[in-house]
C-alpha positions as CSV (number, residue, x, y, z in Angstrom):
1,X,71.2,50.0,116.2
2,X,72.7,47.3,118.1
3,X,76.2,48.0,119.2
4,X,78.6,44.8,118.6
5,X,82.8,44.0,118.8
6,X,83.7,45.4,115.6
7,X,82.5,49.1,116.9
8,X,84.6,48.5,120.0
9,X,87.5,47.7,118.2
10,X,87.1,50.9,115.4
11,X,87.2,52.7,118.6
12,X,90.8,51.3,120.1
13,X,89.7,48.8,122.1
14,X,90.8,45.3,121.8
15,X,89.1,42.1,122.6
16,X,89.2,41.3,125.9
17,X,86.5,39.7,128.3
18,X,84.9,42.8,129.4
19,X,83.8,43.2,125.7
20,X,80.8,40.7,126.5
21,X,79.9,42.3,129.6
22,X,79.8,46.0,128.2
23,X,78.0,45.1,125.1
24,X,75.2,43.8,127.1
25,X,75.5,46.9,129.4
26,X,75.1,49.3,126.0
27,X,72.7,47.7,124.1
28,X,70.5,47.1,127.3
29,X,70.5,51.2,128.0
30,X,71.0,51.9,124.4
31,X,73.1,53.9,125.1
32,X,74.2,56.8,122.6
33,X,77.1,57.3,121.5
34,X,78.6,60.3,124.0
35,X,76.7,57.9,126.6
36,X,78.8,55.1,125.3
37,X,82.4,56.5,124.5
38,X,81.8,58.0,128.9
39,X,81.1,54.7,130.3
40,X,83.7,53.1,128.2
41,X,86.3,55.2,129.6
42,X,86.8,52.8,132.5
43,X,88.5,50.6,130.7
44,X,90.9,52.8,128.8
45,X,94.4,52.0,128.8
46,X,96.8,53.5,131.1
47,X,99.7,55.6,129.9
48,X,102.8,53.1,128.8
49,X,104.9,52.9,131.9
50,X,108.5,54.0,130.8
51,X,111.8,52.2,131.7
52,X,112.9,53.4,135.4
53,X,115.9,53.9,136.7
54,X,118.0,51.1,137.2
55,X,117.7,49.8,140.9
56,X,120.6,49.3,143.4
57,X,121.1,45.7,144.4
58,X,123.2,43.5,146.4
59,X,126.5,41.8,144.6
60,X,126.9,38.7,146.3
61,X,130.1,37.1,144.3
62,X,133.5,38.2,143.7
63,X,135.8,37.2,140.7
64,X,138.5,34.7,142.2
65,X,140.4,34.3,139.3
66,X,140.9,35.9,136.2
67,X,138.4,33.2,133.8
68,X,135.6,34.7,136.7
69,X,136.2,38.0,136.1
70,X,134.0,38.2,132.6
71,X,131.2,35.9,134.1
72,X,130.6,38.3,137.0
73,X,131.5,41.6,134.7
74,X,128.6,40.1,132.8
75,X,126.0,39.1,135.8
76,X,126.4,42.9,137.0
77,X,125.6,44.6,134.0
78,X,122.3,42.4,133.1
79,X,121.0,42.6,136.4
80,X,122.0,46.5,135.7
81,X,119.5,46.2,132.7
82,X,117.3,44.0,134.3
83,X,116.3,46.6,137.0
84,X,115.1,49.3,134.5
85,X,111.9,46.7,134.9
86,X,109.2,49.1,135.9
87,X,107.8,46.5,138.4
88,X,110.7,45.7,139.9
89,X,111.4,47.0,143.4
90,X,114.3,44.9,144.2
91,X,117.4,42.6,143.5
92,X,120.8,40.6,144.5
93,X,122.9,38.1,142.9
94,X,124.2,34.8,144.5
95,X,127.6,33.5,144.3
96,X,126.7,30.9,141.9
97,X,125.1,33.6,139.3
98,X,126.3,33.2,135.1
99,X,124.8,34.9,132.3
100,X,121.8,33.3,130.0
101,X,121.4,35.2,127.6
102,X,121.5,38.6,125.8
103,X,121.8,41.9,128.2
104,X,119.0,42.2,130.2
105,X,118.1,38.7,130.6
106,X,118.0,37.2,134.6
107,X,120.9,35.6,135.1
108,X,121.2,31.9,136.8
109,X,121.8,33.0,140.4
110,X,119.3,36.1,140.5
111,X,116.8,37.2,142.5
112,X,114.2,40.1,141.9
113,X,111.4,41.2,143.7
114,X,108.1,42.7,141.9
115,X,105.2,45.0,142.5
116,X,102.0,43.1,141.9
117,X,103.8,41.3,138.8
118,X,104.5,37.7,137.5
119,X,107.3,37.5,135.2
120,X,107.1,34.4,133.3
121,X,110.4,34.9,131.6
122,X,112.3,35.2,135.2
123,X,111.3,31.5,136.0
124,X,111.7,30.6,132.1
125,X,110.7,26.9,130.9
126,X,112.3,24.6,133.5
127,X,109.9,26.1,136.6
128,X,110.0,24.8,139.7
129,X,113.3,23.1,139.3
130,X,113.7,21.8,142.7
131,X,115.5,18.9,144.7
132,X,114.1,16.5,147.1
133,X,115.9,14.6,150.1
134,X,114.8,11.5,151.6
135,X,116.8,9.7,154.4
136,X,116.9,5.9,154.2
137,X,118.5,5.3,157.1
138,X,121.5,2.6,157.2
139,X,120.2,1.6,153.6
140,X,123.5,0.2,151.2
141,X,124.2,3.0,149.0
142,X,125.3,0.7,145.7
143,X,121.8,-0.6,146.2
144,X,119.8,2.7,146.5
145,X,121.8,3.8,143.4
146,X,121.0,0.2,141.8
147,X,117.4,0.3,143.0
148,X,117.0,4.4,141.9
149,X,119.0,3.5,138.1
150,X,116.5,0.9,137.4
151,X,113.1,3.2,138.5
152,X,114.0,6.8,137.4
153,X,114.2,7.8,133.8
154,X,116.0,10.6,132.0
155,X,116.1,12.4,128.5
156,X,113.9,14.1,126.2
157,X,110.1,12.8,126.0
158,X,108.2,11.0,128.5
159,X,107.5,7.3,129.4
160,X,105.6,4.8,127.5
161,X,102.3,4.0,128.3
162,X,103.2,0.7,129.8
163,X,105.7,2.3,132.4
164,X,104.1,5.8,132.9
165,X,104.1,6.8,136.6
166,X,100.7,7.6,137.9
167,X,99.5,11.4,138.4
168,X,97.0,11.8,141.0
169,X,93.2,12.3,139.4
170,X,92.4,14.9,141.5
171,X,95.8,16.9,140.3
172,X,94.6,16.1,136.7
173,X,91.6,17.6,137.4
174,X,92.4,20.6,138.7
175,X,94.6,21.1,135.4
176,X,91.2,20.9,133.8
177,X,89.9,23.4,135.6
178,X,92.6,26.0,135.0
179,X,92.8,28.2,131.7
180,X,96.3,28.1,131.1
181,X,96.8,24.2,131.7
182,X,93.5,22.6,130.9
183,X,94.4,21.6,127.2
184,X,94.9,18.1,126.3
185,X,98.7,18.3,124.9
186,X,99.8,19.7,128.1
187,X,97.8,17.0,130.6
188,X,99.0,14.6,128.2
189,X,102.7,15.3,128.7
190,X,101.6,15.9,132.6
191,X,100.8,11.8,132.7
192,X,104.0,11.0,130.1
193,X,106.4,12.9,131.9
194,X,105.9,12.0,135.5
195,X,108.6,10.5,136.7
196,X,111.1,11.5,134.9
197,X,113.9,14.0,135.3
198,X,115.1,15.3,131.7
199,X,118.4,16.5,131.2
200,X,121.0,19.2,131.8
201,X,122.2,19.6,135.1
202,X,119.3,17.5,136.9
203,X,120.0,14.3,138.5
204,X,119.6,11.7,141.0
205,X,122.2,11.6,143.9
206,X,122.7,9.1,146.5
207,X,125.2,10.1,149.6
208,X,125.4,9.8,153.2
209,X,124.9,12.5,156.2
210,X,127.9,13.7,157.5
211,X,126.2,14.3,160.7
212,X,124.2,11.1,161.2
213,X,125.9,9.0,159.0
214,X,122.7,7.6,157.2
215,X,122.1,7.2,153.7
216,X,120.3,9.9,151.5
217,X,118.7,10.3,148.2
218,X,118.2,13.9,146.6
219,X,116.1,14.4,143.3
220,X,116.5,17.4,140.9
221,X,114.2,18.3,138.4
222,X,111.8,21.3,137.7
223,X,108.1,20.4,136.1
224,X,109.4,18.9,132.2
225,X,107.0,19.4,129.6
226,X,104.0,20.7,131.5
227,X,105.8,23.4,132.9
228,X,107.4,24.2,129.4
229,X,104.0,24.4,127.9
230,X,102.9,26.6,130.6
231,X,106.0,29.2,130.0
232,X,105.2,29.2,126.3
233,X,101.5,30.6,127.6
234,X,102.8,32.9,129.9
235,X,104.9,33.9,127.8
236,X,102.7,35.2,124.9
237,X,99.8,36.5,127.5
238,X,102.8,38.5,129.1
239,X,103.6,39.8,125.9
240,X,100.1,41.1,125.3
241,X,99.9,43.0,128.4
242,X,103.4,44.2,127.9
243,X,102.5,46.0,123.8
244,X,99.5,47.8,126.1
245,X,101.3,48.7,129.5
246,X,105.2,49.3,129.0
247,X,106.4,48.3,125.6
248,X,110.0,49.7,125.9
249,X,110.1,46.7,128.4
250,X,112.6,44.0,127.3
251,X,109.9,41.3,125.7
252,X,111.7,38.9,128.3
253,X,111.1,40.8,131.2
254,X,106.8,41.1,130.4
255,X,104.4,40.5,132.8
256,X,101.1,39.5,133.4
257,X,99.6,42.0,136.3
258,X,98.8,39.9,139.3
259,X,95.0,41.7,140.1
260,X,93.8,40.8,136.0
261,X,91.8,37.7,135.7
262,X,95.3,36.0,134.0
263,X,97.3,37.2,136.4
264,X,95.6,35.1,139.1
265,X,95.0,32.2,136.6
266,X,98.9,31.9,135.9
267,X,99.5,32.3,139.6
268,X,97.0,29.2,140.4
269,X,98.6,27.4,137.5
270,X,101.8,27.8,139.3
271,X,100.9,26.3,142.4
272,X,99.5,23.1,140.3
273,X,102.7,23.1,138.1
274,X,104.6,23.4,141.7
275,X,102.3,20.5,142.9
276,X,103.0,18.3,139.7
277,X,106.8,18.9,140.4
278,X,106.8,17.7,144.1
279,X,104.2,14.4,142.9
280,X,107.6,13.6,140.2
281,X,110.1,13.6,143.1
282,X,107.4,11.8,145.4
283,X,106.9,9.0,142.5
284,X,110.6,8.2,142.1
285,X,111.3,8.3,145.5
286,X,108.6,6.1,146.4
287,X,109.3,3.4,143.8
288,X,112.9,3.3,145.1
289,X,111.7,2.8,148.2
290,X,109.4,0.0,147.8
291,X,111.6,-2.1,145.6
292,X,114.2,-2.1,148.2
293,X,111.6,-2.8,151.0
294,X,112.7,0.4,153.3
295,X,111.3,3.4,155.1
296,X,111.6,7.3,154.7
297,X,113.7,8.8,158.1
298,X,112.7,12.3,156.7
299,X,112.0,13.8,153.5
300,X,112.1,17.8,152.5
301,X,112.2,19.5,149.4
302,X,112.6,23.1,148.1
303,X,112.1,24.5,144.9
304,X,115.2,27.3,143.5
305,X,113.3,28.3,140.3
306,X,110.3,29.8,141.0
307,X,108.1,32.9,142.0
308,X,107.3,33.3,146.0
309,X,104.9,35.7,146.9
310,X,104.8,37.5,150.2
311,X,101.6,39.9,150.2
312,X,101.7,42.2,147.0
313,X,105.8,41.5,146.5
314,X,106.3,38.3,143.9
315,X,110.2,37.2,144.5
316,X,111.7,35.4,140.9
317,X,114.6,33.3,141.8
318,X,116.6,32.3,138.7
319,X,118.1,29.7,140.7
320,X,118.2,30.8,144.1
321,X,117.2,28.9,147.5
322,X,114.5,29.9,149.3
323,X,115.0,30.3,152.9
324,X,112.0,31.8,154.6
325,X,109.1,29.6,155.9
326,X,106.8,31.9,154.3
327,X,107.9,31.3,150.7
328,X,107.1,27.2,151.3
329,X,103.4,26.1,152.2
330,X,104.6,22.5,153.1
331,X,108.1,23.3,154.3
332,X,109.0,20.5,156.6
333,X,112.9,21.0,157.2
334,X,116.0,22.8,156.3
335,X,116.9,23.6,152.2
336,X,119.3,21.8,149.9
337,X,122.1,23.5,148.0
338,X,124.2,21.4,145.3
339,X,127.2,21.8,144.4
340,X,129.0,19.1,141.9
341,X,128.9,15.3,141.8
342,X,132.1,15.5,143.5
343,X,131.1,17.7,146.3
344,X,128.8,17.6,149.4
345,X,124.9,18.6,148.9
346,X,124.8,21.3,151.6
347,X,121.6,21.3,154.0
348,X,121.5,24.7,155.0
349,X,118.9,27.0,157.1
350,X,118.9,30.9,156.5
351,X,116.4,34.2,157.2
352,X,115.9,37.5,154.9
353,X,119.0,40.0,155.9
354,X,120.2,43.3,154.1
355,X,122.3,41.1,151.0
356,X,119.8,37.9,150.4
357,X,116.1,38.6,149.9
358,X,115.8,35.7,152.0
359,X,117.5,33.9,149.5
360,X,120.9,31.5,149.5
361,X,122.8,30.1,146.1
362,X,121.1,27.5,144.5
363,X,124.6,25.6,143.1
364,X,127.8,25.9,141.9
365,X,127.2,27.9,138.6
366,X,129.0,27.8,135.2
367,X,131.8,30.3,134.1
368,X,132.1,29.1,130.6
369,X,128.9,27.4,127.9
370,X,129.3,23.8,127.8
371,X,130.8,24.1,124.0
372,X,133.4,26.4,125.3
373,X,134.3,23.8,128.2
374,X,134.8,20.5,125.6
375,X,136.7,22.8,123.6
376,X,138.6,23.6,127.0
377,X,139.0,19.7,127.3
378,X,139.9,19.1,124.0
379,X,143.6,17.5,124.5
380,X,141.9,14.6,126.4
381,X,139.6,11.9,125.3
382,X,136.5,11.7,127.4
383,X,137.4,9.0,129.4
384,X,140.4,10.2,130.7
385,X,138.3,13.5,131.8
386,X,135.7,11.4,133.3
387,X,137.9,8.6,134.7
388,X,139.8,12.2,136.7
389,X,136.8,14.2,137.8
390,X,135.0,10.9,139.1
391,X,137.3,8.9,140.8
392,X,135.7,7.3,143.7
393,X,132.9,7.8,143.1
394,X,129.7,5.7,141.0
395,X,128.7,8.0,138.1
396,X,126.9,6.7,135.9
397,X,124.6,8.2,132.6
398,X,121.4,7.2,131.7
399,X,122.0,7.2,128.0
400,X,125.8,5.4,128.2
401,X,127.1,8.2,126.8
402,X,129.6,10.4,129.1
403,X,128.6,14.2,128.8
404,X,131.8,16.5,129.9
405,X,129.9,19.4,130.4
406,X,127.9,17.7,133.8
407,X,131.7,17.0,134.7
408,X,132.7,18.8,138.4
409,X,135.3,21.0,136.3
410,X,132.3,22.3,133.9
411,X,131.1,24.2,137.4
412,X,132.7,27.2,139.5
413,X,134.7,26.4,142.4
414,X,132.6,24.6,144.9
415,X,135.1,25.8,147.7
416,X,134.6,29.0,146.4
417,X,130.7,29.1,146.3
418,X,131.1,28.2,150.1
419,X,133.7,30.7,151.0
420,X,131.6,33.5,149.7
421,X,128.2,32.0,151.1
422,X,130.1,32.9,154.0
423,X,131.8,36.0,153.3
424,X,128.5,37.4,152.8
425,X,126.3,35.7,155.2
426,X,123.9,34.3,152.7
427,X,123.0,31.4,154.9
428,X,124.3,28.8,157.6
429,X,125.4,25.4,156.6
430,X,123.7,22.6,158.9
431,X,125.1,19.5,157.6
432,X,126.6,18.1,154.5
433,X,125.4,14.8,151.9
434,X,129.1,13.4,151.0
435,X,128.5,11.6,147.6
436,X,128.4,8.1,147.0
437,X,127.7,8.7,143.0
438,X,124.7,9.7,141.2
439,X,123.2,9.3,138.1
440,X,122.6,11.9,135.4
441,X,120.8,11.8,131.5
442,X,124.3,11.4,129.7
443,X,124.7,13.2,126.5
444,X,121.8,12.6,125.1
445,X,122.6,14.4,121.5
446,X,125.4,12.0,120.7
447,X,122.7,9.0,119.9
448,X,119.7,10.8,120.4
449,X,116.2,8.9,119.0
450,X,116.5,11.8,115.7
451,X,119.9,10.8,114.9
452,X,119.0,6.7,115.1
453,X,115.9,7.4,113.1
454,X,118.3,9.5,110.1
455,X,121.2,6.6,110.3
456,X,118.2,3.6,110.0
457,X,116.7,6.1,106.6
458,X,120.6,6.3,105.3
């Protein structure tokens, strides 16, 4: 009698791609059934890993002031919850660490290290968020920012066909080629979304080097819609690996094994997500550049929401700066840390010591959700806030629409970030980008396209 899926599966097994392979294998030898159930036992399930310990790790902030004292209380005891991760082998926090959701969760400003393991929720949907610096020399700033405002694009969705950035074929291709990105949605929102930057906290910053006086642009974004769409996959193949291997793991903290067929899929698919990301900054960039008629001094980038891998250890940095050359295949300079609008981008150069991983702080952090900072606000009209926290400065948003919470006084102390970047020797601070102004998406819910759609029905 010929041996198919269904017997597999009445005897525990589930589908996987080694079913094909076996079949074959047992119906070739016809093999009997004690034969069978002794050369299935290879791929038996291991035992559920349990929960371990939770892990010492290195506290790299300090409550200045009484409104900081929850936020870090908070960091602690997730990152406490966090390291009962049976992968995990290590952790710290940065200065610039806040809470994102339920105990347990990675907070903004974390850093683990894992055995053989990529977490997909520990670089969540916006992966590869990164910034990107080009010098332009003794370009005019007001016409960078001009010249920048009228190339880049921010908000939800992509571009329409008749201003879509290019994305390289041979990028697009590869995508094809890969299991977790190779469906049509996801390349379609790959060609849509290039060149655009979303919303939140991302933005595009013009300034000017302390040291050398000369005029910068910095780009922050992660991968938009194709990265999202690859978390959402991750996510769910994590989750299948974490009912068979550990399921008292938090479903959050799943993983896909790094030596499994997905696990090296997902970490190829990260690379071409990471390569898609650098291609965005690249395109805007590039665009700026030509319409003003001027030519790059220098250019680096670094991503600060991503997985690194060094050997069998796969870093997660919830927003955290990489440091060490080996976490970068292309590094070509020093790493970016922002702060504010309002505040200097810091250029800063590091190595791995006993508190950082080999990581720095990726920002300034929040100590308060962006409702409980309008609420904060409340006693002012939003002009007055922004017309305060911007003063000298050319802010503009993309949609017209002032959003409060991207306001300097929606983040931690920048002074603050910096003292304890130095209190705990996190990194060294190289030069500063003193702002000129920037441009950021705007709040985008107060006329968003589904709201101008519902008033046009009404």
């Amino acid at each position: 009698m010929k041996i198919t899926g269904k017997e597999l599966i009445d005897l525990g097994y589930r589908p996987k791609k080694w079913f094909a392979e076996a079949l074959d294998h047992i119906n070739d030898n016809q093999l009997e059934h004690s034969e069978m159930i002794k050369y299935l036992a290879q791929y038996n399930s291991p035992e559920p890993l349990p929960l371990q310990e939770s892990l010492d790790f290195a506290v790299n902030i300090r409550a200045e002031n009484e409104n900081e004292a929850d936020n870090v209380a908070k960091v602690v005891q997730t990152m406490k919850t966090l390291l009962k991760t049976p992968t995990l082998i290590a952790g710290a926090l940065m200065p610039d660490a806040c809470p994102t959701g339920p105990d347990g969760n990675i907070p903004v400003g974390g850093v683990v290290a894992a055995h053989k393991a990529i977490h997909p929720g520990f670089h969540s949907a916006d992966i590869c968020c990164s910034v990107m610096l080009t010098d332009l020399g003794n370009a005019d700033p007001k016409k960078v920012l001009d010249a920048a405002h009228s190339i880049t694009h921010f908000g939800p969705g992509g571009r329409d066909r008749s201003t879509e950035m290019p994305v390289s074929m041979e990028l697009l291709e590869a995508f094809r080629q890969n299991d977790f990105l190779k469906d049509e949605q996801l390349i379609s929102a790959a060609r849509s979304h290039m060149g655009t930057q979303g919303d939140g906290n991302h933005f595009l910053f013009v300034g000017t080097s302390k040291k050398t006086g000369n005029t910068i642009l910095i780009t922050h974004h992660g991968s938009r819609g194709p990265g999202a769409r690859l978390y959402d996959k991750g996510m769910k193949v994590a989750n299948r690996f974490r009912d068979e291997l550990s399921p008292a793991t938090l479903r959050e903290n799943a993983w896909i094994p790094f030596e499994t067929d997905e696990g090296q899929e997902y970490w190829e698919a990260l690379q071409l997500i990471r390569k898609w990301t650098k291609e965005n900054h690249e395109n805007i960039h590039g665009a700026t550049m030509e319409k003003l008629g001027v030519q790059a001094q220098d250019r680096y980038w670094n991503e600060h929401n991503f997985v690194f891998r060094d050997g069998d250890t796969f870093y997660h940095a919830k927003g955290a700066t990489p440091l060490e050359d080996r976490f970068m295949p292309d590094v070509t300079g020093p790493r970016l840390i922002p702060l504010n609008m309002a505040e200097p981008v810091l250029i800063v150069q590091g190595k791995t010591n006993s508190r950082n991983l080999g990581f720095a702080p990726h920002g300034a952090g929040r100590n308060f959700s962006r409702t409980q900072h309008k609420k904060s606000l409340a006693h002012k009209t939003t002009e007055e806030i922004f017309h305060e926290e911007t003063k000298g400065l050319d802010v503009r948003f993309f949609t017209k629409d002032i959003d409060i919470s991207e306001l300097p006084s929606a983040y931690k102390s920048a002074a603050a970030v910096r003292s304890q970047i130095e209190e705990f020797g996190l990194c060294e601070v190289i030069d500063e980008v003193m702002p000129y102004g920037c441009i950021m998406a705007g709040d985008i819910r107060k006329n968003a396209p589904w709201k101008k759609k519902k008033k046009f029905r009404k």
